[in-house]
C-alpha positions as CSV (number, residue, x, y, z in Angstrom):
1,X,104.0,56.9,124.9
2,X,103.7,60.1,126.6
3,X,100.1,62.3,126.0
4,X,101.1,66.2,127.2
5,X,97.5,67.7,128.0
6,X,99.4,70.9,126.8
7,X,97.5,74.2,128.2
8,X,94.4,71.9,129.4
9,X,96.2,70.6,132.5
10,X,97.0,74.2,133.7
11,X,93.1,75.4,133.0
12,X,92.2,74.0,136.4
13,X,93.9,76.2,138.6
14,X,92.9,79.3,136.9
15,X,89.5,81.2,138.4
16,X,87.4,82.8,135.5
17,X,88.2,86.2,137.2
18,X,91.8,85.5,136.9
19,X,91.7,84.4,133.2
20,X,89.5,88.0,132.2
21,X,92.0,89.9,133.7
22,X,94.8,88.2,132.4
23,X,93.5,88.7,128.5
24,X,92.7,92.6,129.4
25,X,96.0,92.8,130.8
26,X,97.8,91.1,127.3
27,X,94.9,93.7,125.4
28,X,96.4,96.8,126.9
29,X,99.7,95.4,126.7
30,X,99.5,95.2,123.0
31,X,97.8,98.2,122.4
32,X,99.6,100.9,120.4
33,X,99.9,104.6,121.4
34,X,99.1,107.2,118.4
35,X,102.4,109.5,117.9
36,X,102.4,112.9,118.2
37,X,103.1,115.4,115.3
38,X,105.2,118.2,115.4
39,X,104.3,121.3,113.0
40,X,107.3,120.6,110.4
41,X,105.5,116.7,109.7
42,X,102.0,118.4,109.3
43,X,103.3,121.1,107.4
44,X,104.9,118.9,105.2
45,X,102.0,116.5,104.6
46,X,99.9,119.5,103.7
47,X,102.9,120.1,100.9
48,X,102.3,116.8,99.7
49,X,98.6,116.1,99.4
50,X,98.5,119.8,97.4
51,X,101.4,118.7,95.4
52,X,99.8,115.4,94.9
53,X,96.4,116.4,94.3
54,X,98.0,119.0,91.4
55,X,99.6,116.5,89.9
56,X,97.1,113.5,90.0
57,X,100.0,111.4,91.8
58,X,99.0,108.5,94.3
59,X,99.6,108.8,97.9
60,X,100.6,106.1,100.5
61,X,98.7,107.5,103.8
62,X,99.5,106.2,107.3
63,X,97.2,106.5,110.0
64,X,96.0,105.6,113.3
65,X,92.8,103.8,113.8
66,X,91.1,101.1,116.6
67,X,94.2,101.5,118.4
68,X,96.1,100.1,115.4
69,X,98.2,101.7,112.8
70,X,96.8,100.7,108.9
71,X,98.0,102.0,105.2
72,X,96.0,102.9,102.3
73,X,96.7,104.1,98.8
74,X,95.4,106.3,96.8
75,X,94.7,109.8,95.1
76,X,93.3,112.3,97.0
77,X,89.9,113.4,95.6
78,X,88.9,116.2,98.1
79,X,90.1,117.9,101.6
80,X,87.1,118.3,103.8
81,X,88.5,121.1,106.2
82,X,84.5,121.5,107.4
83,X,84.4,117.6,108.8
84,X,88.4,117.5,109.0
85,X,88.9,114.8,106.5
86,X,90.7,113.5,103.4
87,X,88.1,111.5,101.0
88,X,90.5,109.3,98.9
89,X,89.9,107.2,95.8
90,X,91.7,104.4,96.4
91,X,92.9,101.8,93.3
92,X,89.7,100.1,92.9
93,X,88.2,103.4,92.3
94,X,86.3,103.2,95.7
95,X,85.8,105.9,98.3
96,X,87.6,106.2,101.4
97,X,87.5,108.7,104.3
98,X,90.0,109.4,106.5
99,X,90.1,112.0,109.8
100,X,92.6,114.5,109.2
101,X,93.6,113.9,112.9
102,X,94.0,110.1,112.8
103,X,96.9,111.0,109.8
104,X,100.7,109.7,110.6
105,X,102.4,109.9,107.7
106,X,102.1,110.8,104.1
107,X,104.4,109.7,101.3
108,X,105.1,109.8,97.7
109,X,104.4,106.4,96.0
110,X,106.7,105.8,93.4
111,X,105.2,102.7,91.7
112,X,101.7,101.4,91.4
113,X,100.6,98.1,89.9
């Protein structure tokens, strides 16, 4: 029967300098570049967190943080334009601040469970 070592018979030829920079070199490759917005997409989020915070509608809210884009959903409770952020109430009735600059994407939810 054949035993493959797998990755461990290849760890001998790799320095430890070699190695670093081969993980910070896969770490920038996979890190993700925050869009930019034009003024028609922050114009029209501003439409739709005063539309939804009229209306007492939930919110699915995309933004950029730690290099990584992440959702949340929720209500909007208040529009800190002092600190530039949103401060959300989310479903399990928690509070969640987001930077007004780190925003994507807002969008109508049409179903919550």
């Amino acid at each position: 029967m054949i035993r493959d070592r797998g990755n461990i018979k290849w760890q001998g030829m790799f320095l430890p300098e070699h190695v670093k920079l081969l993980r910070e070199y896969d770490r920038e490759n996979k890190k993700k570049i925050k869009p930019e917005l034009d003024e028609q997409q922050l114009e029209l989020m501003q439409e739709t967190i005063c539309d939804a915070m009229e209306n007492n509608l939930y919110l699915c809210f995309t933004y950029f943080q730690n290099d990584d884009f992440r959702l949340m959903i929720g209500k909007v409770h208040y529009v800190d334009q002092f600190r530039g952020e949103l401060r959300i109430m989310d479903k399990q009735n928690e509070l969640q601040k987001i930077k007004l600059n780190d925003l994507i994407n807002v969008s109508y939810l049409l179903e919550i469970k």
